[in-house]
One Martini backbone bead per residue (centre of mass of N, CA, C, O) as a GRO file, in nm:
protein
  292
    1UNK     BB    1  -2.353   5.620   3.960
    2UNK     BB    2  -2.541   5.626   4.207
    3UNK     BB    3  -2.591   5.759   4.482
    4UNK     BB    4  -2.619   5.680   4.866
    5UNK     BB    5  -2.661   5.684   5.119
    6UNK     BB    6  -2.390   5.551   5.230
    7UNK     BB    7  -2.242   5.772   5.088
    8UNK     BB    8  -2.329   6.028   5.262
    9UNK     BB    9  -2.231   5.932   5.506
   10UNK     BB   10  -1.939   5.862   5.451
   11UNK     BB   11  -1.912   6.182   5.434
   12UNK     BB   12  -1.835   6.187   5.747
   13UNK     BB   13  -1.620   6.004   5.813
   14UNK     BB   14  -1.435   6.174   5.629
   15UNK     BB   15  -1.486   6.472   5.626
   16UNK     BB   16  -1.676   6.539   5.408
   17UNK     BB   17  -1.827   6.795   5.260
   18UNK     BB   18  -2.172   6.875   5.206
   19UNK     BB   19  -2.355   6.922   4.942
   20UNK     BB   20  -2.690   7.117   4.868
   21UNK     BB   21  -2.984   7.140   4.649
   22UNK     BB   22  -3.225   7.270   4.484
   23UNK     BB   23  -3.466   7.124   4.267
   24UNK     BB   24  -3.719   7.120   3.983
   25UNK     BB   25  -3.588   7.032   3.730
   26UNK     BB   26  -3.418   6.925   3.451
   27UNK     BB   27  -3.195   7.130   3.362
   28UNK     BB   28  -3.091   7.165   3.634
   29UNK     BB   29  -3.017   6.907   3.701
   30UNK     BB   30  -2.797   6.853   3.508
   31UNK     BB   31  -2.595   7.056   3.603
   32UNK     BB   32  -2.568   6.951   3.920
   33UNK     BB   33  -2.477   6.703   3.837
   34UNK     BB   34  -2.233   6.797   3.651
   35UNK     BB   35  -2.107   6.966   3.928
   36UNK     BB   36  -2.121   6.762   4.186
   37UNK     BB   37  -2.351   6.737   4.319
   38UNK     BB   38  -2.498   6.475   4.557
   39UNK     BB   39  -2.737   6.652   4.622
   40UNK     BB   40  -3.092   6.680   4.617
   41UNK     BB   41  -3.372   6.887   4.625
   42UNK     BB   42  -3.724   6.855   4.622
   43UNK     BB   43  -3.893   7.113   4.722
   44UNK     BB   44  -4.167   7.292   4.891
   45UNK     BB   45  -3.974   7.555   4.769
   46UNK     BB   46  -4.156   7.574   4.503
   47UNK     BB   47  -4.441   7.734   4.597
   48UNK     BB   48  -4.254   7.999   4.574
   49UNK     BB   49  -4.029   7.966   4.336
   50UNK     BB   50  -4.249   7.873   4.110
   51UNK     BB   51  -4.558   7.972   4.217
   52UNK     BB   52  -4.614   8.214   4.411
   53UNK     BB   53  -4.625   8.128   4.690
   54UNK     BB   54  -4.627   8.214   5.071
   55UNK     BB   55  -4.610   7.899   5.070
   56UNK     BB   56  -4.578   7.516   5.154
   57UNK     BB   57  -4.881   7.441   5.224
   58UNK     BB   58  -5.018   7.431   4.931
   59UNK     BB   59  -4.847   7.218   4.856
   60UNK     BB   60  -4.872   6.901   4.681
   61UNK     BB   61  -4.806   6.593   4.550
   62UNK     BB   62  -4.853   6.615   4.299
   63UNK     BB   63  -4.654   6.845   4.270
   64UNK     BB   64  -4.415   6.723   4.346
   65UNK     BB   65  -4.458   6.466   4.132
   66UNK     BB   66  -4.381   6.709   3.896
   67UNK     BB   67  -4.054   6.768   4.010
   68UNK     BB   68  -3.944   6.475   4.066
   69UNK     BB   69  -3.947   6.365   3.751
   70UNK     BB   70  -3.767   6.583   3.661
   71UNK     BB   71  -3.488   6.558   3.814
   72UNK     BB   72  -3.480   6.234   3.759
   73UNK     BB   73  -3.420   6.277   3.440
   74UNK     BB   74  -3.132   6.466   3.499
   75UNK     BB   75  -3.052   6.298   3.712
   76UNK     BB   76  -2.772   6.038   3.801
   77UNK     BB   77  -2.573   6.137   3.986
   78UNK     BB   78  -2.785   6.181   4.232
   79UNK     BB   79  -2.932   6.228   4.524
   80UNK     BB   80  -3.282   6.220   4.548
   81UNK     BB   81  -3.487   6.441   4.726
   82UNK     BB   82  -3.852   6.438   4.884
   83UNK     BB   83  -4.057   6.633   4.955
   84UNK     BB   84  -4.313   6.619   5.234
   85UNK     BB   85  -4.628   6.764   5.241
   86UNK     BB   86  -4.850   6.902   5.387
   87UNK     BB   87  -5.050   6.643   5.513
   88UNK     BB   88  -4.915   6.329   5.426
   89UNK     BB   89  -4.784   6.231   5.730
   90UNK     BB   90  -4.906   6.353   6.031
   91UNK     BB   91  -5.198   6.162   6.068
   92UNK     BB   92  -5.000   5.896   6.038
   93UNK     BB   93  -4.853   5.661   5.895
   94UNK     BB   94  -4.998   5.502   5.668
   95UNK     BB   95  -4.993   5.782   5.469
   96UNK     BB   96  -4.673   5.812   5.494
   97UNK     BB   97  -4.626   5.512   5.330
   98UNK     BB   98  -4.771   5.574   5.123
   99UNK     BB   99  -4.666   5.855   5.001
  100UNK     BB  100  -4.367   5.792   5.011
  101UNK     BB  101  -4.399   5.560   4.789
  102UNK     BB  102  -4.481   5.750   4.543
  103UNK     BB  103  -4.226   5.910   4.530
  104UNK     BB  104  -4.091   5.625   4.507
  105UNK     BB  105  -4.226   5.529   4.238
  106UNK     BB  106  -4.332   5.766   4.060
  107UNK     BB  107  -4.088   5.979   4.097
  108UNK     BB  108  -3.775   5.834   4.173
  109UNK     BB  109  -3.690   5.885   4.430
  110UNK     BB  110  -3.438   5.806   4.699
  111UNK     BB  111  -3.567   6.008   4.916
  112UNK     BB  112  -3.706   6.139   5.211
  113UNK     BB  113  -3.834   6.476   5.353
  114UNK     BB  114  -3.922   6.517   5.734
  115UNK     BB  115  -4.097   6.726   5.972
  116UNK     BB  116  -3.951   6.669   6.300
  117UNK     BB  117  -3.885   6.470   6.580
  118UNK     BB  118  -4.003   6.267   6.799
  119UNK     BB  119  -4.299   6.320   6.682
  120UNK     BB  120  -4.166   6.112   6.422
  121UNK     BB  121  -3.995   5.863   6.457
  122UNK     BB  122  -4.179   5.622   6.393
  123UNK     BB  123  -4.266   5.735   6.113
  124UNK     BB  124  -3.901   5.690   6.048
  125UNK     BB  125  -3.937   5.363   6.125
  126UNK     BB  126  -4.116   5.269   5.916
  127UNK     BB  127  -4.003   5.373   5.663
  128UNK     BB  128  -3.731   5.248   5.709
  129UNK     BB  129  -3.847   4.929   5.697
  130UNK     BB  130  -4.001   4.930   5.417
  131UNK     BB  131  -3.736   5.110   5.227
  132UNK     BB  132  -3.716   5.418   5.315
  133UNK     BB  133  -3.594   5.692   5.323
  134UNK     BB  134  -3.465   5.956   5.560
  135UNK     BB  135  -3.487   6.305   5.575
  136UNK     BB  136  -3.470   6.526   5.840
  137UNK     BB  137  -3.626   6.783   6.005
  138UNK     BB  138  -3.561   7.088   6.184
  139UNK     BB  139  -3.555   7.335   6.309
  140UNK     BB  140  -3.682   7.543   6.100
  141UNK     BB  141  -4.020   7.445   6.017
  142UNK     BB  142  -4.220   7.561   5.774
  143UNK     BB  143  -4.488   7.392   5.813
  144UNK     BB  144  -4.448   7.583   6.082
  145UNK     BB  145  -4.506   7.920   6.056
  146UNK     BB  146  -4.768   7.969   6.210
  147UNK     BB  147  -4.645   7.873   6.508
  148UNK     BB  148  -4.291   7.951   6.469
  149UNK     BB  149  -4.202   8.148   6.292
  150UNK     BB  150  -3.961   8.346   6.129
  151UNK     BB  151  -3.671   8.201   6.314
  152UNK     BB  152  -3.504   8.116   6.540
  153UNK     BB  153  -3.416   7.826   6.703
  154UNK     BB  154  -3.272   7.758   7.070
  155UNK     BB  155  -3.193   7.979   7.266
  156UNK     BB  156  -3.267   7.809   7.459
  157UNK     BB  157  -3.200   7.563   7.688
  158UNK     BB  158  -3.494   7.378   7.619
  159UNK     BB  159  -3.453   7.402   7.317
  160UNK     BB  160  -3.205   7.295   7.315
  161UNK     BB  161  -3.256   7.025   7.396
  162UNK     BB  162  -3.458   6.932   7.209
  163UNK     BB  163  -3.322   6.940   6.961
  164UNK     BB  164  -3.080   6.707   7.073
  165UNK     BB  165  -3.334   6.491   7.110
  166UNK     BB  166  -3.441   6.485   6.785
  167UNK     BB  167  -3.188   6.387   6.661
  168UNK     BB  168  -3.156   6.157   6.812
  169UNK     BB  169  -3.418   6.021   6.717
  170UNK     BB  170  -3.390   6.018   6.429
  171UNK     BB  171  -3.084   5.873   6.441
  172UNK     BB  172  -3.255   5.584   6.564
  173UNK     BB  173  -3.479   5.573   6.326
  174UNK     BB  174  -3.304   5.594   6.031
  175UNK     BB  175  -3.169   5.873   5.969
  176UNK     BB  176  -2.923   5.977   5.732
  177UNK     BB  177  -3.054   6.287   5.786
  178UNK     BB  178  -3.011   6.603   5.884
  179UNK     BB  179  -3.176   6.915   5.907
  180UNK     BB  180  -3.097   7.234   5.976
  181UNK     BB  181  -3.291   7.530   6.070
  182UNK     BB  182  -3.264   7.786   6.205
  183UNK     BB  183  -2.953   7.786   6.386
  184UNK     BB  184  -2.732   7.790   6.651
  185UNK     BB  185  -2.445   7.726   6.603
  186UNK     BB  186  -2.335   7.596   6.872
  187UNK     BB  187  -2.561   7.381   6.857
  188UNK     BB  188  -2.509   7.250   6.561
  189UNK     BB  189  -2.235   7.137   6.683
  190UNK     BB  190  -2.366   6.971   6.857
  191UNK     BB  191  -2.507   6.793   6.703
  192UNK     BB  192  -2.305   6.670   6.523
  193UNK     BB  193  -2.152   6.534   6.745
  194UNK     BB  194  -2.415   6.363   6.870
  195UNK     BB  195  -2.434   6.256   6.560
  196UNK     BB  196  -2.356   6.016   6.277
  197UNK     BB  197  -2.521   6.180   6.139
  198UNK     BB  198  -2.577   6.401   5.875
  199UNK     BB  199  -2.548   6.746   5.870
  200UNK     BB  200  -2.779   7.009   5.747
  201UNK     BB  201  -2.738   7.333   5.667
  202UNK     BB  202  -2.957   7.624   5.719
  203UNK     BB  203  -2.880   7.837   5.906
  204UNK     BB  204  -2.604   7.670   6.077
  205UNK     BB  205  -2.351   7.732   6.043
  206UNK     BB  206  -2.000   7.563   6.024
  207UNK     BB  207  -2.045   7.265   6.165
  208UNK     BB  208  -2.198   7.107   5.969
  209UNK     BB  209  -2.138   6.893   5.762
  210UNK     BB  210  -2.360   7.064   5.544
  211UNK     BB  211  -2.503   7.272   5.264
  212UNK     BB  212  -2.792   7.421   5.195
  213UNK     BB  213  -2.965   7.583   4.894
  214UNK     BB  214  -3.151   7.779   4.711
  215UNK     BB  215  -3.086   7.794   4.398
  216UNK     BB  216  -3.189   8.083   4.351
  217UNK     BB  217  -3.049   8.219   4.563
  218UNK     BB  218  -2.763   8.167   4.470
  219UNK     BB  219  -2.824   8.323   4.169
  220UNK     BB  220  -3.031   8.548   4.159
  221UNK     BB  221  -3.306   8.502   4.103
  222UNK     BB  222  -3.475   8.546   4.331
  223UNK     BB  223  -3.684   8.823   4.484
  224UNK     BB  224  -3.861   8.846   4.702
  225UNK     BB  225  -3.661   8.700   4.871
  226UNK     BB  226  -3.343   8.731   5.122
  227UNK     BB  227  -3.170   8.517   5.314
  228UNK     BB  228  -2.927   8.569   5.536
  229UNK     BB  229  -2.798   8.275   5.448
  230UNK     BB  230  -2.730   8.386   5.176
  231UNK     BB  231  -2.547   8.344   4.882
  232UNK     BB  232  -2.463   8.511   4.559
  233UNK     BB  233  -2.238   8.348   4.302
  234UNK     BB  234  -2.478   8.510   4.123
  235UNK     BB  235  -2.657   8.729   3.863
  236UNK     BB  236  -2.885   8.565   3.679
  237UNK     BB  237  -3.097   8.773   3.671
  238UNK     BB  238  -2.959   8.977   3.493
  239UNK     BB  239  -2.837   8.855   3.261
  240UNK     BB  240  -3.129   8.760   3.168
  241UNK     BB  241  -3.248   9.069   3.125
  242UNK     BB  242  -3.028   9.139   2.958
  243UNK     BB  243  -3.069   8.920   2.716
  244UNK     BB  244  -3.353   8.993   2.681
  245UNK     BB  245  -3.347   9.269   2.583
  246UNK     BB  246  -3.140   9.205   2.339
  247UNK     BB  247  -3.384   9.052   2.199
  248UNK     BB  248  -3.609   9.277   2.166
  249UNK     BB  249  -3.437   9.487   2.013
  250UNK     BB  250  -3.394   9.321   1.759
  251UNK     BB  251  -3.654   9.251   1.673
  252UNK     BB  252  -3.706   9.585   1.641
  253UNK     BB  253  -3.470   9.637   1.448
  254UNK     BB  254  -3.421   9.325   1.259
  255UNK     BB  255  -3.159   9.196   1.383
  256UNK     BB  256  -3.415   8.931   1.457
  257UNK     BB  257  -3.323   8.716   1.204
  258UNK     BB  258  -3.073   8.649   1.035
  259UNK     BB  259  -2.941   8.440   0.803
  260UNK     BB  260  -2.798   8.260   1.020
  261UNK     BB  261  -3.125   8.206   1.176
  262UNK     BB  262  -3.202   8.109   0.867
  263UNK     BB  263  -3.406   7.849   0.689
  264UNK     BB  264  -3.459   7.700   0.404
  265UNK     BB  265  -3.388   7.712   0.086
  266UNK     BB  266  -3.488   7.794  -0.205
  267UNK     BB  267  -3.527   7.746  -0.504
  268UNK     BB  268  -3.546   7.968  -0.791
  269UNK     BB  269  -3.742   7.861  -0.988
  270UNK     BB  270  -3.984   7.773  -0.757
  271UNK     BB  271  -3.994   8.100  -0.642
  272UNK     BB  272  -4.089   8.234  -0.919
  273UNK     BB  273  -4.345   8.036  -0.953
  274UNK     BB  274  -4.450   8.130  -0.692
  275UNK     BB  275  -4.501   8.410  -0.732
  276UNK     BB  276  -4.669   8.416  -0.992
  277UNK     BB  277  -4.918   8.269  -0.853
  278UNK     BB  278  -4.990   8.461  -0.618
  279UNK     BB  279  -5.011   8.694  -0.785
  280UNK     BB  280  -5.270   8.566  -0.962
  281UNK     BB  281  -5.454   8.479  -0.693
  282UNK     BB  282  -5.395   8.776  -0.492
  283UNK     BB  283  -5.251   9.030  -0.568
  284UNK     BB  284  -4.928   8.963  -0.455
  285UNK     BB  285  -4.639   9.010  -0.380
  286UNK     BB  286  -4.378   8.827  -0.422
  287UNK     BB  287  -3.986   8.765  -0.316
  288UNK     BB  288  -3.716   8.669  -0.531
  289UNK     BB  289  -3.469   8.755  -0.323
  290UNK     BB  290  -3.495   8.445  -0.119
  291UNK     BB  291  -3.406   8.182  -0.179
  292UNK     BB  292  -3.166   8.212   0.111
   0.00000   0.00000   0.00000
């Protein structure tokens, strides 16, 4: 059976510990599914690491939309939320319950989530009563990349007050879950405490309820930056590189295909009939020692 919010929330209250992973693909998803992560995040961090976009902005729906049903076709027990890209929701409420209503209707994710605090919070309380969950994301938020700039939000006192009001509000609005990102960890600290739903961190420290990490950054995939807050748990992408290596050089010296990876073998005398005809239709030898 689906996991649901409900389940999600309860594992705050039981004090479990909340995994969570970017997915795009499904075979990613099967697998992600199969080892027991409970939630599945479909990112607008696709754009850079399917599409090698420089950023999340150039992300449209119709993208989110193909990567949606591809994750929810290979996850079963898994909430998959799927990202709302820059200028789906931002511009009134109406487009974000269309745009977010498609997500779940069209991709099939059983949660969105947007970025914002505060002057998000209506826009997360019509979504969340006409039955669409939302999964809020506070500072850093990516699509605000050329505003606020790659770094830590919240150093200051202002802005740390700023941050645990935007909180307070996403979960009053109905947000079944807040992502912190370049959070300073005693502020996660704070705002976890101060809020019943689950906090998921991302460089925000071990204090959060959860923590999110992209799929790619995790195995050592993604090549182009490697942020600060992942750990690489395994070299996937080498062992990748050394296996097509090992598949290349099989081709170049004909070791690759064996008898073994090879199919269908023919009867020998309807071989020897057909080298007969070939060789004098075309004057060509065909090999009639490969029956099988």
């Amino acid at each position: 059976m689906r996991l649901s919010i409900h389940d999600i929330k309860d594992m705050k209250v039981r004090g479990e510990r909340i995994p969570m992973l970017t997915c795009y693909d499904y075979t990613s998803a099967q697998i992600l599914d199969q080892a027991g992560i409970p939630l599945l995040l479909v990112g607008d961090s696709l754009g850079m690491v399917m599409m090698g976009l420089d950023s999340t902005i150039p992300v449209t729906l119709d993208m989110m939309l193909h990567h949606i049903r591809a994750v929810t076709r290979g996850a079963k027990r898994a909430l998959v939320v799927g990202d709302m890209p820059f200028m789906t929701y931002q511009h009134d409420v109406r487009d974000a319950m269309l745009n977010a209503g498609r997500l779940l209707q069209e991709g099939g994710c059983q949660a969105v989530k947007l970025e914002g605090g505060e002057h998000m919070a209506e826009t997360v309380r019509r979504l969340v009563e006409i039955g669409i969950p939302v999964q809020g994301h506070i500072r850093f938020t990516p699509q605000s990349v050329n505003t606020l700039g790659l770094k830590v939000q919240g150093r200051n006192k202002a802005m740390a007050r700023k941050m645990i009001n935007d909180a307070i509000a996403l979960e009053q609005a109905g947000a079944f879950s807040i992502v912190l990102e370049l959070v300073p960890a005693p502020l996660a600290r704070v705002i976890t405490q101060k809020v019943s739903v689950p906090t998921i961190g991302i460089g925000a420290g071990k204090w959060c309820d959860g923590q999110v990490q992209v799929f790619h950054d995790l195995l050592g995939l993604y090549q182009d930056f490697t942020p600060k807050h992942t750990r690489h748990y395994a070299e996937v992408g080498k062992i990748i590189s050394q296996a097509v290596q090992s598949y290349a050089n099989d081709v170049r010296s004909a070791e690759f295909p064996s008898g073994k990876e090879s199919f269908f073998s023919m009867d020998g005398d309807a071989l020897e009939e057909l080298a007969q005809e070939v060789g004098a239709e075309f004057g060509v030898a065909m090999p009639v020692g490969a029956a099988s």
